[in-house]
N, C-alpha and C positions, 0 to 999 in steps of 0.2 A: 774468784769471780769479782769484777765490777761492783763497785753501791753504785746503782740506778742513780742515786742520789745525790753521789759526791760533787762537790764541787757545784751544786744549783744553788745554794743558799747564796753563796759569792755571787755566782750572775746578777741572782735576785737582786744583789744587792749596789753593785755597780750598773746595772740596769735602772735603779732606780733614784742612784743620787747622781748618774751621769759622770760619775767620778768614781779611779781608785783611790785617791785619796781621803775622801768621805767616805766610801763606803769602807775601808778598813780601817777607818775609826772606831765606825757602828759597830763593829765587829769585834774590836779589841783587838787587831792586829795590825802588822805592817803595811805601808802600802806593796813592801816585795813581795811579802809573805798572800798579799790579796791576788795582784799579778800572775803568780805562778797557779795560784791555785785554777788562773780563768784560763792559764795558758793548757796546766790538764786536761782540763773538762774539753777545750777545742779541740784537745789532741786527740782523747779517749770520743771524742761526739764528732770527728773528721769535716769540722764548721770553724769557718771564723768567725767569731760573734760580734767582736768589736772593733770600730774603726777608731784607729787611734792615732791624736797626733799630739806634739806639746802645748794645745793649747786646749783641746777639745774630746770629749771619749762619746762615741755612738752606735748606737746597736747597725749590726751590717741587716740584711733584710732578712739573713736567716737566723739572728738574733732576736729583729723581733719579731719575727713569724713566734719562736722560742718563747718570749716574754709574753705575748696577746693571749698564747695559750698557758701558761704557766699561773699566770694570773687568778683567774676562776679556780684554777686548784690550790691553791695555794689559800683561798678565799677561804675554801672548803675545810681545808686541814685548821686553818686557825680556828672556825667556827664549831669546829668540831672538838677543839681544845677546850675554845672558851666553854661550850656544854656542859664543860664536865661541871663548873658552876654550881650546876643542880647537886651536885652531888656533895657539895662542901656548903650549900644552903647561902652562896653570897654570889652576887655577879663579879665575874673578872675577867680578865684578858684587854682586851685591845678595843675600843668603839671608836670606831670611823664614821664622820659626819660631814656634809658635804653642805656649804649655805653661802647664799648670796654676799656680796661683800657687807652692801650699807644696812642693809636689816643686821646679819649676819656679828657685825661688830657691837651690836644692842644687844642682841636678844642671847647670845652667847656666853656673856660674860659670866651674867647671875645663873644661868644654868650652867655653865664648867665648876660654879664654885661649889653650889649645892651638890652636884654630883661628888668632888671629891671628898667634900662632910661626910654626905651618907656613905660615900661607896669606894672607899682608900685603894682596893684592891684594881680597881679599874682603872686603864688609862684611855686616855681620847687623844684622838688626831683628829685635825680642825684643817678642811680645806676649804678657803673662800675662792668663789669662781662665780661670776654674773651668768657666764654661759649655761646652756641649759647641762645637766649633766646625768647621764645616766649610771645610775647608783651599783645596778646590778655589775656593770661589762667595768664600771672604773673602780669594784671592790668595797662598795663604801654601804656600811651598815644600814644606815639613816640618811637622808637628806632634810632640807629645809627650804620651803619655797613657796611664794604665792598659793594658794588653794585651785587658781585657774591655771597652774601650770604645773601641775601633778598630772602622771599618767592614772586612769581609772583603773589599772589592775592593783594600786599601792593600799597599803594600810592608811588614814589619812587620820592625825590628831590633830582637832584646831589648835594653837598657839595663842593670836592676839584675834584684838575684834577688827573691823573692817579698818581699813587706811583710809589715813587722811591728803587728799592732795590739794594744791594749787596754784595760779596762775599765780606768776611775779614780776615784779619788775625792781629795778633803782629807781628813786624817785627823780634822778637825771634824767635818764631815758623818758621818763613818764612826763614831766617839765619838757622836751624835747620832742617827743612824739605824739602825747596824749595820751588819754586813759581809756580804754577798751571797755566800752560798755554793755556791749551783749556779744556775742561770740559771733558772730560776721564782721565784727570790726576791725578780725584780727586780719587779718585779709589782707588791712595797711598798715600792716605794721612788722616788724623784723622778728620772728620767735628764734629762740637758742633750738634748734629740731635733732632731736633723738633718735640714733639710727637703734633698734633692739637688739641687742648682741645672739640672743636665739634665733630669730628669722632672716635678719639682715635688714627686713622693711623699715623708713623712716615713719614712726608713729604720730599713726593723726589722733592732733587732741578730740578729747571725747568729754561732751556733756550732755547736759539733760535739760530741756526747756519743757514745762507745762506736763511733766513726766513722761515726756518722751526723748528718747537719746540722737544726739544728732552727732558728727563729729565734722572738723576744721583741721584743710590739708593746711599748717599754719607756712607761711612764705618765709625764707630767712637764708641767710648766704653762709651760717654758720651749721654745721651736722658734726654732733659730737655720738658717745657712746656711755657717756660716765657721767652721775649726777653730782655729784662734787664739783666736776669741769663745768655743768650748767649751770650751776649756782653760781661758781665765782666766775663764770662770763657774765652773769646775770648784775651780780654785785658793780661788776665794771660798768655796767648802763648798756652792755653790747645788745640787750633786746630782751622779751620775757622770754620766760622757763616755764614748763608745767614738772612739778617738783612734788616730791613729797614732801610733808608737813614739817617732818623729824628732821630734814635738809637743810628748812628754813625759822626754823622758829626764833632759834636767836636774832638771828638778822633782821628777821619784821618786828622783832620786842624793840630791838635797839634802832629801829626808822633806818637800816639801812637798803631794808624791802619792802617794798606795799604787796600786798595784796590783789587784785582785780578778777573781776567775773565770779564773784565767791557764790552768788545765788545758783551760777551754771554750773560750779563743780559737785561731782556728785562722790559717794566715797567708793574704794574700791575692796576688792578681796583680803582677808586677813593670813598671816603667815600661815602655816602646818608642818607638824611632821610630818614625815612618811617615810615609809617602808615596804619591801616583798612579804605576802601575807605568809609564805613559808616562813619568814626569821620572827613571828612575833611571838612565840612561844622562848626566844633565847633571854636567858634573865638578865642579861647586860639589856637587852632591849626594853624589857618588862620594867628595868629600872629604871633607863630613860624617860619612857612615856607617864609612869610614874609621877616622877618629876617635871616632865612638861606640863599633864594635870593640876599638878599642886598649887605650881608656879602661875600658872593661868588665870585659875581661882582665888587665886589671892589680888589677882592687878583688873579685877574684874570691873572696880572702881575708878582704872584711869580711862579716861577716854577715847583715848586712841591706839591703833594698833602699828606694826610695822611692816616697812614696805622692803622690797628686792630692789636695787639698782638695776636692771633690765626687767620693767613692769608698767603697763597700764594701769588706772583704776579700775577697769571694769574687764 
């Protein structure tokens, strides 16, 4: 009789590096020896699963019907490996984390390192994606993200303290245009406008006069997606930006940014983890959070916190 199971490991795996040539690397074997294996499994599952040409490999629609559901179980069997953890008294296996790019490349670093100090047995996969992403259906243990853009059924560990943001410009631009002095000014003037990668909406800036919040559709012939590209439009004189702190600080130390409207800007939500309140009991998790506490507490003294590349302040 058939293994149920022959031959899925290969899909898995050519499904996922969109290549046989990578994926029978991962594997320690051939790309002929990967091949044959996918050509079995279609033979014995009466499906062609992938479209193939010399330049490109793609799941056909019964492939990925195939992968969508393969996915969550496969989610399942690893998580159910990593468990066993408890039983050798150390977390291990695989943690998948999923986090914004521009926080994501901060807040990362010192937390990968710590992790593999304390916890050698564990590995991490590191996905940065601005987009909003859902943890459960894309397999991923953990995410990171804004505090206002967590769903409320997660586990939620704060990170950092609230973010810092603000208005900028080149001192060319501002020499050229003028200096914005209460936030109806902007009105005449060019903003760099931010389409949000989760909704699609162009974000209207949001401030706060006499503690109440107002916000400014800002005017501007530029709509980008990515706060890098804002900044260095910004840098050029193309117009101001509403930026995070961590974006710009070099660049205002060194006068190649001002600042303006700083009494209006108000701060916004701080990073978190999060998680499905099912997997908080899994000790690769428990070692995480862990360490996200630790790490916290110790930076309790700087001032500022970190932002998402697709984020408001409030």
């Amino acid at each position: 009789m058939d293994d149920t199971f022959d031959g899925l490991s290969a899909f898995l795996a050519v499904a996922n590096h969109k290549s046989f040539t990578a994926a029978a690397a991962g594997m320690g074997v051939s790309p002929t020896a990967m091949s044959q294996k996918i050509k079995l499994l279609e033979q014995r599952l009466g499906v062609v699963l992938f479209q193939r040409t010399t330049r490109r490999v793609a799941l056909t629609e019964a492939g990925a019907n195939l992968f969508a559901r393969l996915k969550p179980a496969i989610s399942e069997v690893e998580d159910a490996i990593a468990a066993l953890g408890d039983f050798r008294g150390r977390p291990s296996g695989r943690l998948r984390i999923t986090a914004p790019r521009t926080s994501g490349g901060v807040v990362l670093p010192p937390l990968v390192t710590r992790m593999g100090e304390l916890y050698p047995e564990l590995s991490l996969e590191i996905s940065l994606d601005d987009a909003f992403v859902d943890i459960v259906e894309a397999g991923f243990d953990a995410g990171i993200r804004l505090g206002n853009a967590v769903e409320k059924d997660m586990v939620r560990v704060p990170m950092t303290k609230q973010s810092a943001w603000s208005v900028v410009a080149a001192p060319s631009y501002i020499a050229r245009a003028g200096r914005p002095r209460k936030p109806e000014d902007l009105l005449r003037h060019q903003g760099i406008r931010q389409r949000m990668i989760t909704t699609g909406v162009v974000y209207r800036w949001e401030f706060e006069r006499q503690g109440k919040p107002m916000t400014v559709d800002v005017p501007g012939n530029v709509v980008v997606n990515d706060i890098g590209l804002m900044v260095a439009l910004a840098l050029e004189g193309a117009g101001l930006a509403y930026v995070p702190d961590e974006s710009i600080d070099d660049a205002v130390a060194e006068g190649r940014l001002e600042r303006v409207l700083e009494p209006f800007v108000t701060p916004g939500p701080g990073l978190c983890l999060y998680f499905p309140a099912r997997m908080q009991e899994q000790p690769k998790l428990k070692a995480l959070v862990e360490i996200v506490k630790s790490m916290r507490d110790e930076s309790r003294t700087h001032p500022k916190g970190k932002v998402t590349n697709d984020a408001s302040p409030k």
